[in-house]
C-alpha positions in Angstrom: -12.2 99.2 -18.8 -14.4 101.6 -20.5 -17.5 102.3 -18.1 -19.9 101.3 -21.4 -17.7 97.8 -21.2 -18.3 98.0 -17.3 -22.2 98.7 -17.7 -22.7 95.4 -20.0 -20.6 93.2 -17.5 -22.9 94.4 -14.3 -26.4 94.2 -16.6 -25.0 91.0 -17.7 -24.0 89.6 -14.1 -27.6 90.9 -12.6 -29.3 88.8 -15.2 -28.9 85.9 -12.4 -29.1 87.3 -9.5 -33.0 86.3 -9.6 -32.3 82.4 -9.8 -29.4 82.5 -7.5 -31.7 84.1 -4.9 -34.5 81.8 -5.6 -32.2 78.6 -4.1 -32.1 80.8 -0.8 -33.2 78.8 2.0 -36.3 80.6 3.9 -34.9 81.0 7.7 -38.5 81.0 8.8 -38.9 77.8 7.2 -39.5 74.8 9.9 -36.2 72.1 9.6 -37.1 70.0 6.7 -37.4 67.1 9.6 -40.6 68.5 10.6 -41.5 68.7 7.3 -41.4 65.1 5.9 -44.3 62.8 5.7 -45.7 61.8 8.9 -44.4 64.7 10.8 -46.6 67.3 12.8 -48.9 69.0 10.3 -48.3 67.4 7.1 -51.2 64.4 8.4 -54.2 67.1 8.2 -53.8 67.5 11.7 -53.9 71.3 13.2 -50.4 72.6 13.7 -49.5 75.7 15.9 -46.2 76.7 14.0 -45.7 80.3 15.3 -46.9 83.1 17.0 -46.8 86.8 17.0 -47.3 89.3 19.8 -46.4 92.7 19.7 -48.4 96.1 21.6 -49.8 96.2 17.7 -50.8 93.1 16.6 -51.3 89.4 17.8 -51.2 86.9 15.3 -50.5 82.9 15.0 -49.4 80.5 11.9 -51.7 77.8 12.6 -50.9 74.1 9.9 -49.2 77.4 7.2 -51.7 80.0 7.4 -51.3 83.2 9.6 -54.7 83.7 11.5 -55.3 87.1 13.6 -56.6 86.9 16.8 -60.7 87.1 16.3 -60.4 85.9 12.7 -61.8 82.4 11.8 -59.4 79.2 10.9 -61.3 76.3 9.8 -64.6 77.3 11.2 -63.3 78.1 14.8 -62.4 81.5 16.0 -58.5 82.4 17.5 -59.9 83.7 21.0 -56.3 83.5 22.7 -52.7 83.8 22.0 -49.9 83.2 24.3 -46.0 82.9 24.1 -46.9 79.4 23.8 -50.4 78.6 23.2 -53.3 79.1 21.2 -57.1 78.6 22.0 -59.7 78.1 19.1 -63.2 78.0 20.1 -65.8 76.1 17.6 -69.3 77.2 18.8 -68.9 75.8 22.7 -65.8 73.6 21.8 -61.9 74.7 22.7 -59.0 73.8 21.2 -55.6 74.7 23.0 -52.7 74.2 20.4 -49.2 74.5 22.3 -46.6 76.0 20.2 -44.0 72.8 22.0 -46.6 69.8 22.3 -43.8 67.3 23.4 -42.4 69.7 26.1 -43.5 70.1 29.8 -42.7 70.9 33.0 -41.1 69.0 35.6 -41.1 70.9 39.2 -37.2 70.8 41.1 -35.9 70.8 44.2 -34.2 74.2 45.3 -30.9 72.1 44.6 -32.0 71.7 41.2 -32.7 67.7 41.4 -35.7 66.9 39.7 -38.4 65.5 42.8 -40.2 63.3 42.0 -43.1 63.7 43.9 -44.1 66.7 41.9 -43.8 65.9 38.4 -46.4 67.5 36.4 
């Protein structure tokens, strides 16, 4: 094959490369279970989807938008950001969103049992 011949083809074949890459899946992207109607976020309520923390920067996605700590969502201020937490504060008011609502912790026994009488 000439490489004039060979040019065309590739110009040709890049032509879409744009649309195929634009049915790419974002891996950032929550499962489209959280996504659906009635799920976590999509009812208005405050979601905390992710955070960031690195010696640089400390930042949280808070219901799609990524808020630095100090900056304003919704009229209340990021004050805090943990591994697992964020706390807004609205004037006097905090909010502490928890990056796992549905997950907490359950003391054990040093045999690894789960006792009871300390369930948190």
């Amino acid at each position: 094959m000439s490489p004039r011949i060979l040019l065309i083809v590739l110009a040709g074949s890049l032509t879409w490369l744009p649309a195929w890459a634009q049915q790419l899946r974002d891996p950032t992207q929550p499962p489209s279970l959280l996504m659906q109607d009635g799920a976590a976020g999509t009812s208005g309520e405050t979601v905390l989807q992710s955070v960031f923390i690195s010696p640089t920067r400390r930042a949280a996605i808070i219901s799609g938008q990524t808020v630095k700590l100090g900056e304003k969502f919704n009229g209340s201020t990021l004050v805090k950001i943990t591994e697992s937490e964020v706390v807004l504060r609205n004037g006097g008011e905090l909010q502490t969103l928890k990056l796992f609502p549905g997950i907490g912790k359950r003391l054990t026994s040093a045999h690894g049992r789960q006792n009871p009488d300390n369930r948190k």
